[in-house]
N, C-alpha and C positions, 0 to 999 in steps of 0.2 A: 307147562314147564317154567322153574322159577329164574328170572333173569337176573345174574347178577350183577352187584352196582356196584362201579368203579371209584366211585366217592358222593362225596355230599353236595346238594344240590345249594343253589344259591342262598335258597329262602333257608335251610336250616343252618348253612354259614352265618346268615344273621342273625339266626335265633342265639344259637353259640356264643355268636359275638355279645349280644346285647345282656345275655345272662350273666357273661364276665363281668362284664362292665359296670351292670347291678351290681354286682359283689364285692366289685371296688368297690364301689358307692358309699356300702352297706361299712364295710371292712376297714376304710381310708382315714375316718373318723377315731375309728376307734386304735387303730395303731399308732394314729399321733397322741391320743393321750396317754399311750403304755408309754411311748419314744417320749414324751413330756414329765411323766410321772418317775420313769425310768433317769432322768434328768434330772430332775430333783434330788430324788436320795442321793445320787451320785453329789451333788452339790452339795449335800448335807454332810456325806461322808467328808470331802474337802475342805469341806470348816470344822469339823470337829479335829483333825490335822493341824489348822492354825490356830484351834483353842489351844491343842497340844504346847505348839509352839510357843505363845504368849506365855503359857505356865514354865515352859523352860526357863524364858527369858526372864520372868520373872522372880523364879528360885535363885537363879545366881545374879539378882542384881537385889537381894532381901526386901521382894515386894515391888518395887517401884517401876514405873513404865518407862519407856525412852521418853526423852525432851525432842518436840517434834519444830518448836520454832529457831530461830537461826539457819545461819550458811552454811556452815559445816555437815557434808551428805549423813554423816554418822546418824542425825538427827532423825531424818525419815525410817520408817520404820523396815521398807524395802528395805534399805540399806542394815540398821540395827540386828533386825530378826536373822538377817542371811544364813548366817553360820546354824541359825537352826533348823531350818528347811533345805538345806544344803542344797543350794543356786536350780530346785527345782521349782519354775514358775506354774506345771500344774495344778498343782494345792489352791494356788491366789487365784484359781480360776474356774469360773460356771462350767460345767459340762456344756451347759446352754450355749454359750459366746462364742463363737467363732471367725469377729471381726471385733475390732479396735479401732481405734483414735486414728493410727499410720493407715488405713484402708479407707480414709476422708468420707466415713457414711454416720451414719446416728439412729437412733433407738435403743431398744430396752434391754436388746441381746448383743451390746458394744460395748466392749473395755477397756482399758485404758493401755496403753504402748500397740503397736510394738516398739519400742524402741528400737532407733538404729535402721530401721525399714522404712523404704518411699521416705526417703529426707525426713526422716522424721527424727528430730536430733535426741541426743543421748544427756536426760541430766545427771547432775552430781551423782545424786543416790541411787541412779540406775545402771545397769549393763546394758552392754548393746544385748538384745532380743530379749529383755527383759518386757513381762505382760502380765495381765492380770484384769478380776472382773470383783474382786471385793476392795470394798472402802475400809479406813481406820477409822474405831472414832476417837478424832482427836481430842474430845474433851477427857481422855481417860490418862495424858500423856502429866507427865513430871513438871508442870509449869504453875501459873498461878494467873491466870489470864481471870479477871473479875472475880478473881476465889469460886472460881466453879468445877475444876480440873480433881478428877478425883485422885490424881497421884502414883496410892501405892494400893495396891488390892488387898495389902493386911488392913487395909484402916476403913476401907468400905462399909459405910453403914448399910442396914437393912438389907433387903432379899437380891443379891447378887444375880439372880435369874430377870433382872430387870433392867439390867445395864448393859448396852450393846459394845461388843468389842467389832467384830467383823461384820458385814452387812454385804449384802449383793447391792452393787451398785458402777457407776460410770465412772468416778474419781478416785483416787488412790485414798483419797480421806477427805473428812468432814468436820465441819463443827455446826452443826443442828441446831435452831434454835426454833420454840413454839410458835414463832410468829413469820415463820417464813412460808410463804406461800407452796400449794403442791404444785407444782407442772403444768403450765395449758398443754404440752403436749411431750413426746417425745423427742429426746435432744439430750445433745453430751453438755452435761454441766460441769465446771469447773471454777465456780466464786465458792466451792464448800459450802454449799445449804443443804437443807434438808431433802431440794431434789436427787443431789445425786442419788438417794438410795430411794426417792418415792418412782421406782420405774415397774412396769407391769412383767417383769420376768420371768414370774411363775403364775398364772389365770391368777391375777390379784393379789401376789402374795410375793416375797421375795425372802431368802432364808439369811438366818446370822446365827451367829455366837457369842454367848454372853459372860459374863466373867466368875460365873460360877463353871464354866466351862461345858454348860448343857445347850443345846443348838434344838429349834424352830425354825418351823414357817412364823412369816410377822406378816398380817395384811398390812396394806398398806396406807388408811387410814388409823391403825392404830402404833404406825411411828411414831404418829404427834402423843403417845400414850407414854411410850417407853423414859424409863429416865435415862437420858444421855449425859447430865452433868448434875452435880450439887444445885439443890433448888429449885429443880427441873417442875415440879408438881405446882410449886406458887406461879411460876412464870407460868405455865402451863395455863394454870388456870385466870391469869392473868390478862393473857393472851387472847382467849374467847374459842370459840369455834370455826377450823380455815373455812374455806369458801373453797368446794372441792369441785374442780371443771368435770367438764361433762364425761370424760373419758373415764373418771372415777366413781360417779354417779351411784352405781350398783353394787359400789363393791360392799362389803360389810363394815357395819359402823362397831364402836367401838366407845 
């Protein structure tokens, strides 16, 4: 006669178990690069929102970008652009980021505010809860800083798909130059070089908008490639080739 069983014996509980577990294993890998990838576009979509917006602002001001030097908050672009993105700080920010400057940690997935959180004071051209994980490039603004500032987008010479407006990065903006070194590691930078935006974001690669208003991944040895200001290709090559730390090593050259 057939006895029947009340449940499962010890030894097939761990079989059970161990088979799950394998399947994490197997499965854990690969949902972080959908949850990663999935990231991305998402990033992608939100900059191509503040290519939007820079075209606004630049229609009604007949081409020309804000003036980003001086006291007066008007000047930063937080402040300028407002009215176009209507006081929504998700657009200026990675899907990726989920901690900031006000949360005292650093690395590659940290942005810049919160403002107005954990003491963290509120400037001119910000609001309290004001945040964000893309940089400007300030060489694109209404100045004349060494004659390198490109101005006004109607007078932009050559392929506009080569000059970066928006960029993932730790500081609210930038001014790049070829001779700035990349990162020995991860860290919120804030003297405006080129690290802010040389951080590993996306598996080697971090995304922007450029002023033609088309949006990429840009690895991240080939920052040093992009033109960020008038002249950018002679200094460039002026300049030589960085000295890229170990943590960049493998990524793709350019």
């Amino acid at each position: 006669m057939k006895r029947d069983r009340d449940g499962f014996t010890l030894i097939e509980l761990l079989v059970v178990i161990s088979i799950i577990a394998l399947l994490m294993a197997i499965l854990m890998p690969a949902l972080q690069r959908v949850k990663e990838q999935a990231g991305a576009v998402a990033c992608q979509s939100n900059l191509k929102q503040m290519g939007l917006v820079v075209s606004l602002y630049t229609e009604d001001f007949n081409g020309k970008f804000h003036v980003e030097s001086g006291s007066n908050p008007a000047n930063s672009w937080v402040y300028a652009m407002r009215p176009y993105y209507s006081h929504e700080p998700e657009i200026r920010n990675c899907p990726m980021v989920h901690k900031f400057l006000s949360d005292d940690v650093t690395g590659p997935n940290v942005g810049w505010g919160v403002y107005g959180e954990s003491g963290f004071s509120v400037p001119d051209w910000a609001i309290e809860g004001d945040y964000g994980s893309y940089g400007w490039n300030w060489w694109l603004c209404d100045e004349e800083r060494e004659q390198k500032h490109w101005r006004n987008i109607n007078t932009i010479p050559g392929s506009r798909n080569e000059i970066p407006v928006f960029v993932d990065a730790q500081w609210v903006d930038a001014l790049p130059r070829p001779t700035d070194d990349p990162p020995s590691d991860y860290y919120i930078l804030i003297d405006r070089s080129m690290g802010s935006f040389c951080i590993n974001r996306h598996n080697g690669f971090v995304n922007g908008v450029f002023t033609d208003f088309s949006v990429r991944s840009i690895g991240l040895k080939e920052l040093w490639e992009l033109r960020w200001y008038r002249g950018w290709p002679q200094d460039r090559l002026n300049a030589g080739t960085p000295v890229w730390p170990d943590w960049m090593q493998s990524f793709k050259e350019y």
